[in-house]
Structure formats: C-alpha cells, structure tokens
C-alpha positions as CSV (number, residue, x, y, z in Angstrom):
1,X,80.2,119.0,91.0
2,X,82.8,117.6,93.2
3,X,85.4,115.1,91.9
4,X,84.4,112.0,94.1
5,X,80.7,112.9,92.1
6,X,81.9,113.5,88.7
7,X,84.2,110.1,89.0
8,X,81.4,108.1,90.0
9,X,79.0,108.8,87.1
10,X,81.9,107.6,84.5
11,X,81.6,104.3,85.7
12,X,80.1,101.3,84.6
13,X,78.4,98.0,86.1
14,X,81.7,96.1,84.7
15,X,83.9,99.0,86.5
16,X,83.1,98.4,89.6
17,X,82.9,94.5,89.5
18,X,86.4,95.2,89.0
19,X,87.2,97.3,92.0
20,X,85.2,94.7,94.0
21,X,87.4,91.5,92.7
22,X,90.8,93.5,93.5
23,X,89.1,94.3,96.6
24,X,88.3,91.3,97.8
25,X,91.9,90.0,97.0
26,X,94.1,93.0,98.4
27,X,94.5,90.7,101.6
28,X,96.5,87.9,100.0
29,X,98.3,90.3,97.3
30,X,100.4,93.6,97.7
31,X,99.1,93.8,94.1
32,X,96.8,92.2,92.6
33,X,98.1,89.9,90.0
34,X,96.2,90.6,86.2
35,X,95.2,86.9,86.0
36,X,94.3,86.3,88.9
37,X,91.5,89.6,88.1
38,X,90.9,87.9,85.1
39,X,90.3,84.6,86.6
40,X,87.8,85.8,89.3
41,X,85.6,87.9,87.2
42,X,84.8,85.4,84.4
43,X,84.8,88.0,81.2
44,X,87.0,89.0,78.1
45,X,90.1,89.4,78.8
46,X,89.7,92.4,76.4
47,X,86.9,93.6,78.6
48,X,89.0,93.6,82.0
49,X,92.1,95.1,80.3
50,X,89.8,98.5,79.0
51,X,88.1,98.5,82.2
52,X,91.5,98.2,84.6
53,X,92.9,101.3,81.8
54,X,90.0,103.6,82.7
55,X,90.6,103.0,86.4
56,X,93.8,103.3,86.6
57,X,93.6,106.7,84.6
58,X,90.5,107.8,86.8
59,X,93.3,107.2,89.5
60,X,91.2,104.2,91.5
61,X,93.5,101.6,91.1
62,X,97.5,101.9,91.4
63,X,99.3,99.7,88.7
64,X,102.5,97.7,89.3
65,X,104.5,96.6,86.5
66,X,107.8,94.6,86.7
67,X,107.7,90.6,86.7
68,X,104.3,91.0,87.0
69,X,101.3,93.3,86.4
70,X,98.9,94.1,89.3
71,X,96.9,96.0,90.7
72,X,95.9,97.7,93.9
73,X,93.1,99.8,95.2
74,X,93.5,103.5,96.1
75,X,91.3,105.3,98.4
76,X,89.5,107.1,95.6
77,X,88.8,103.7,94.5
78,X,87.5,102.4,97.9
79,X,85.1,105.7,97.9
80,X,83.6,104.4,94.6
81,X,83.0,100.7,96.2
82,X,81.3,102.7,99.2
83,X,79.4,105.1,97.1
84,X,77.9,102.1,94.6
85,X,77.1,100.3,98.1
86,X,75.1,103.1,99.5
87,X,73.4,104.4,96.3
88,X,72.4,100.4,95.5
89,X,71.0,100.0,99.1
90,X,68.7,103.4,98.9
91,X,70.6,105.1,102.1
92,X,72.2,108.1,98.9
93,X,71.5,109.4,96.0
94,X,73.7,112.0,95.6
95,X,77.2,113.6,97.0
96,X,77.6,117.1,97.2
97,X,80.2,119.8,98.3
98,X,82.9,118.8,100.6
99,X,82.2,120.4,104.0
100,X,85.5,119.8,105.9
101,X,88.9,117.8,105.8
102,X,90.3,116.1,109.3
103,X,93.7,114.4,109.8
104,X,91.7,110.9,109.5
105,X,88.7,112.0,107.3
106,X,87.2,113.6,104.6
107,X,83.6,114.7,105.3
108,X,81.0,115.5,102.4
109,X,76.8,116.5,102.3
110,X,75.0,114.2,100.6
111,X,71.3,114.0,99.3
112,X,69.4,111.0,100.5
113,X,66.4,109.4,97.0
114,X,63.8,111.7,99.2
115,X,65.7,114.8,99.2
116,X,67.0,114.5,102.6
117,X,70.4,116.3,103.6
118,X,73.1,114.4,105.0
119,X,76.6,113.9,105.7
120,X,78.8,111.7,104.4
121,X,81.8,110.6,106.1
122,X,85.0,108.6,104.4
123,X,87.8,107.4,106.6
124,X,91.1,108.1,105.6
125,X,93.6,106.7,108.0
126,X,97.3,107.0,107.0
127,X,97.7,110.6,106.8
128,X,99.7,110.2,110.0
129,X,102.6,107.1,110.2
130,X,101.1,103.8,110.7
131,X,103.0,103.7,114.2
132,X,100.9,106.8,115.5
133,X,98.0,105.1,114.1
134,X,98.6,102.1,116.5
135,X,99.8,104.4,119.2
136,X,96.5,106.4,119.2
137,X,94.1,104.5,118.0
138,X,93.7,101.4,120.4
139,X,91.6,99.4,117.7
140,X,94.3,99.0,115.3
141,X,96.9,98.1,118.0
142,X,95.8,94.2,118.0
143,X,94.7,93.7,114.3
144,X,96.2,92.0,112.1
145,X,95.5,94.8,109.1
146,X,98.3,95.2,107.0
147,X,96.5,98.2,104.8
148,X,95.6,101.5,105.1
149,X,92.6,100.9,103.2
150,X,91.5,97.8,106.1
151,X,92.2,100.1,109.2
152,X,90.0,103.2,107.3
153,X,87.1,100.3,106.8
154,X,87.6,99.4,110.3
155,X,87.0,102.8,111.5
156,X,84.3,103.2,109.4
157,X,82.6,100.5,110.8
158,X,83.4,101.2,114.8
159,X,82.0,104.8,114.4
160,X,79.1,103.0,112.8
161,X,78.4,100.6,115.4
162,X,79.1,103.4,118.4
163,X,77.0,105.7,117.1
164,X,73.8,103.3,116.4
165,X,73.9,102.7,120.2
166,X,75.2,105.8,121.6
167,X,71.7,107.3,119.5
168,X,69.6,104.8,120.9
169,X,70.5,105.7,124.7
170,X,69.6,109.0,124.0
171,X,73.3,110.7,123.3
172,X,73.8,113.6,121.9
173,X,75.3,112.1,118.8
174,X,74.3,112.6,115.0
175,X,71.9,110.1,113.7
176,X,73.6,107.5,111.8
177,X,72.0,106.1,108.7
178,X,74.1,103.8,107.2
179,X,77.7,102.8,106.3
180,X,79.6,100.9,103.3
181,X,83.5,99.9,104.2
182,X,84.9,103.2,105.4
183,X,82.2,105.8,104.6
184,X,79.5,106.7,107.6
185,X,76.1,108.6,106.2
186,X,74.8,110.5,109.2
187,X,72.2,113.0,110.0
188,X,72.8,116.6,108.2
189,X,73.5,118.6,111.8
190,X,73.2,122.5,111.1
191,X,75.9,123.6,113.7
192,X,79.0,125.4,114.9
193,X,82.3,123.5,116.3
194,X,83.1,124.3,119.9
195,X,86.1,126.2,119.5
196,X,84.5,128.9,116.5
197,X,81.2,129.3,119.2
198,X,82.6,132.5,121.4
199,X,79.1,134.0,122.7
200,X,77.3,130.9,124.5
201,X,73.9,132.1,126.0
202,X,74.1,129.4,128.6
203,X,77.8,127.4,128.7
204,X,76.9,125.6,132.4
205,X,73.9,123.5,130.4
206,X,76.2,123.4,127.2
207,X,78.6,121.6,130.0
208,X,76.5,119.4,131.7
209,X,75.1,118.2,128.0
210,X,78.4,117.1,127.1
211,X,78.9,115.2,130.4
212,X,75.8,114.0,130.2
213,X,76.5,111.9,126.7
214,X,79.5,110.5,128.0
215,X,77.9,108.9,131.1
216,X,75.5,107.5,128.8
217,X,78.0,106.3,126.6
218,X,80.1,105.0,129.7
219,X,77.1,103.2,131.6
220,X,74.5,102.6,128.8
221,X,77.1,101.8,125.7
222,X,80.3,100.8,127.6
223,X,82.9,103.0,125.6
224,X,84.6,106.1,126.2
225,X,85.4,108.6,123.7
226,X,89.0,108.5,124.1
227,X,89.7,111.9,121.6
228,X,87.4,114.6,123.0
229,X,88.5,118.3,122.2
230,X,86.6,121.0,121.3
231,X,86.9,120.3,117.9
232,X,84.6,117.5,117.7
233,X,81.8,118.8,119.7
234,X,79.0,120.7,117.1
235,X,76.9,123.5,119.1
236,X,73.2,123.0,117.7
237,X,70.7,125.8,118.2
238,X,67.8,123.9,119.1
239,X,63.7,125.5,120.0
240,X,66.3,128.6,121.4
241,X,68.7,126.3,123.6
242,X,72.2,125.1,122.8
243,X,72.6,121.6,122.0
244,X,76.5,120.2,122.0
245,X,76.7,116.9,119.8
246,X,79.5,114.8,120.1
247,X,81.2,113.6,116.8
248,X,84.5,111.2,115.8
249,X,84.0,108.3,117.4
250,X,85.9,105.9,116.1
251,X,88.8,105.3,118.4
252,X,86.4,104.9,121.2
253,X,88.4,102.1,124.0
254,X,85.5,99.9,126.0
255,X,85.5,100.6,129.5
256,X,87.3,97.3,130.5
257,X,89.8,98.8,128.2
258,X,93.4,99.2,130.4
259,X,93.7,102.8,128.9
260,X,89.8,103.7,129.5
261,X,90.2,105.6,132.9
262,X,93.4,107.3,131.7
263,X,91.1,108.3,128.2
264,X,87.8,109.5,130.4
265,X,90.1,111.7,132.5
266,X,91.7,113.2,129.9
267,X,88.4,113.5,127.7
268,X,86.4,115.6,131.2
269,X,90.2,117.6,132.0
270,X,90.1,118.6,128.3
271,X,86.4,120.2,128.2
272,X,86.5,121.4,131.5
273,X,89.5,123.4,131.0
274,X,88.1,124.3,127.4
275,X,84.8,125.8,129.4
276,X,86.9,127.6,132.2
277,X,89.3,129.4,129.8
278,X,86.5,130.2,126.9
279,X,83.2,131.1,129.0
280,X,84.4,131.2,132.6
281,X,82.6,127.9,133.6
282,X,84.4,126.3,136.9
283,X,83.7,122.4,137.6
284,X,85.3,120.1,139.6
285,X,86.9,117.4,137.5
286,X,87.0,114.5,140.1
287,X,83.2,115.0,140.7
288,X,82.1,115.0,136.9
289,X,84.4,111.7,136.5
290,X,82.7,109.5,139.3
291,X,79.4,111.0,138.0
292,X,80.0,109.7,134.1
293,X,80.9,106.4,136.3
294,X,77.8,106.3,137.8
295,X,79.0,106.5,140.8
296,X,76.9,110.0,142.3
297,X,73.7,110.9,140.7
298,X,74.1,114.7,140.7
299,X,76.7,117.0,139.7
C-alpha cells in the first residue's frame, strides 16, 4: 500500500479537524499560532497537543518553535484534507499505486465505492521557483497567493473547471469526476503517451483528433491549452482506431488572453512538428490555426 494510503487510515475524525483549522488560517499566518488552533477548534487543549504531535510526526504539518509555536500545512497534509473530502462525498474509496510523477504533479489510480478505476491527480506546484511559476503559468501571475499550497489548490480547481466543459463539447479529454483543493479524480484512461507510441496505424486521423479538441476548446470553451507537447497527449486504442486525449490543463490562458495567439501557435507548431519528425505527417501550420479559430471549416 502506498504511503499517501497507509497515512490516511492512521487518522482520526479529531486529526483532520485539525488540518482543516490550520488550513483555513494559513492565509493570515506564516504559522499557525498553537492558540489560535486551540481557540478555533473548541477541545482539550490536551487533545489538540496529541493530535498536532502525531501530525507533525506523520510529516503533515511543519512545526515552528521560537517566540512562538505554530504550525503550517505540508502538502502531505493538504493530500489528507483532499483525500477525507473525496472519500466523505462518495467520488473515492480507495488510492492505489502511483502511476507517474510530473514537474507540477503527482498522479495516483484510485478505486471509486463501486469498484470503478480512476485517476487521481494532486497538484504540486513549487517544484520549480515561484518566479517560473508566474512566468509560465498565466493564472498565478495576477493572484494574490502567497503559498504554494494556494497556487496547487488553484490549479486543481482550473483543470477541474476546464475539463467539465471541455468533456461536455465533446473533447477528447478524460472524464472528470470530481475535485477537493488540489487533487482532480478523473476517468481511468488505458493509454500510451505520445512520445512512447512509435508504430501509429493511422497518424493523419491521430492529427486531425488532436486539432480537432483544441478548436472545440477554442470556439466551444474559450481557452487554449497553452502547454501542449507530446507528453500530455495519451494515445487510446479505441473499437480498433486511435484515440489521442489531451491532458494537463491547468495553465490553460482564455482566448481574450494577450498571450493566447502566441500559446495556440506554439501549441499546433509543437504537434505538427512532433507528427512530421515521428510518423512523416506534413500539415500546414497557418491553415490548422485559422481552422481551430474557426475561421475555414476544413483542413
């Protein structure tokens, strides 16, 4: 059993009424001050002080000692908020084996209460600097977030969002099922990423699938990708065709967005040069980008 798993079933009801009360004050304090805990939760003091020592030896909260004693969530802590959330509201039961680990995420399968696989996705901004955050991820450029932890909920909640309406128009997008703070549950898709798929039976429709999603995510939803690579594009075999879904959404820009036209260029350039070197494919880049515009009907 992973450790996010084994973590989660030490904990109590009290435990994580803890997490939640430092949680809800980590905007006004660096650390949360003891009394204040104390003050918000309404319990023992004895209580709160055996509870805050099993977290902080669990490694979910980070202590601060000095003038005063506080405390702070980690992101192991955060997962445990998340986890409670989605296990209370019937969306998981259970959290498997770790499937994958990305510069901004760590990405888990999961077992819905009727058996169902899925993925679970947690956010972890703040691998890379905090200026490179802002720099390349146009949703934390105007926030007032001072945290890690508030940018990774952020995200959480933008992939969310983007992918409940890029699924409704019909994208090629994993179903999304729920989210709590920085962790998205999603469809369990059976696939390959782009780059690890060398012997595509038909890479012209594999092309034209991929280009079709972001014109319905340009006209339909009003975003662009703004990241696209061919390492967050799944190849699906699906009743004997190829199906490429498009994942890590997130740092999607609107299309009023200054940066949009600059992002959808360099989302098509990207793929289309990915499909010319890999399988051979030639397409015309200006043509594909007034398509996903709407601008011609046919490519």
């Amino acid at each position: 059993m992973v450790l996010l798993a084994l973590t989660y079933k030490k904990l109590v009801g009290r435990d994580f009424r803890v997490l939640s009360v430092i949680e809800r004050e980590m905007p006004r304090y660096e650390y949360v001050p003891i009394e204040v805990i104390e003050r918000r939760l309404r319990m023992p003091s004895s209580h709160v002080a055996m509870s805050l020592q099993k977290l902080n030896q669990l490694k979910l909260v980070r202590r601060r000692l000095g003038d005063y004693v506080g405390y702070r969530l980690t992101y192991m802590g955060l997962d445990m908020l998340a986890l409670h959330s989605l296990v209370e509201r019937g969306i998981l039961h259970a959290l498997g084996d770790k499937l994958g680990v990305g510069k901004e995420s760590d990405v888990y399968s999961g077992l819905t209460p009727s058996g169902t696989r899925v993925i679970v996705k947690f956010h972890r901004v703040g691998r890379t600097s905090f200026q490179k955050i802002v720099r390349v991820r146009h949703y934390a450029a105007d926030k007032p977030y001072s945290s890690w932890l508030q940018l990774a909920k952020l995200a959480g909640q933008r992939e969310f969002r983007a992918l409940d309406e890029l699924y409704r128009a019909g994208a090629l997008v994993p179903k999304p099922l729920g989210y709590s703070r920085h962790a998205v549950v999603t469809d369990y898709i059976e696939g390959v990423e782009l780059y690890m798929y060398k012997d595509a039976m038909d890479p012209e429709s594999m092309l034209r699938d991929i280009i079709d999603t972001l014109r319905k995510a340009y006209l339909d939803v009003g975003i662009v990708h703004g990241d696209l690579s061919e390492y967050n594009i799944l190849v699906v075999i699906e009743d004997d065709r190829e199906r490429p879904y498009i994942i890590d959404w997130p740092q999607y820009v609107e299309k009023e967005h200054p940066s949009a036209e600059q992002l959808l260029r360099r989302d098509i350039e990207y793929v289309v040069r990915f499909f010319r070197k890999r399988y051979g494919v030639e397409a015309d880049v200006e043509k594909l980008i007034k398509y996903v515009r709407g601008e011609i009907e046919n490519v």
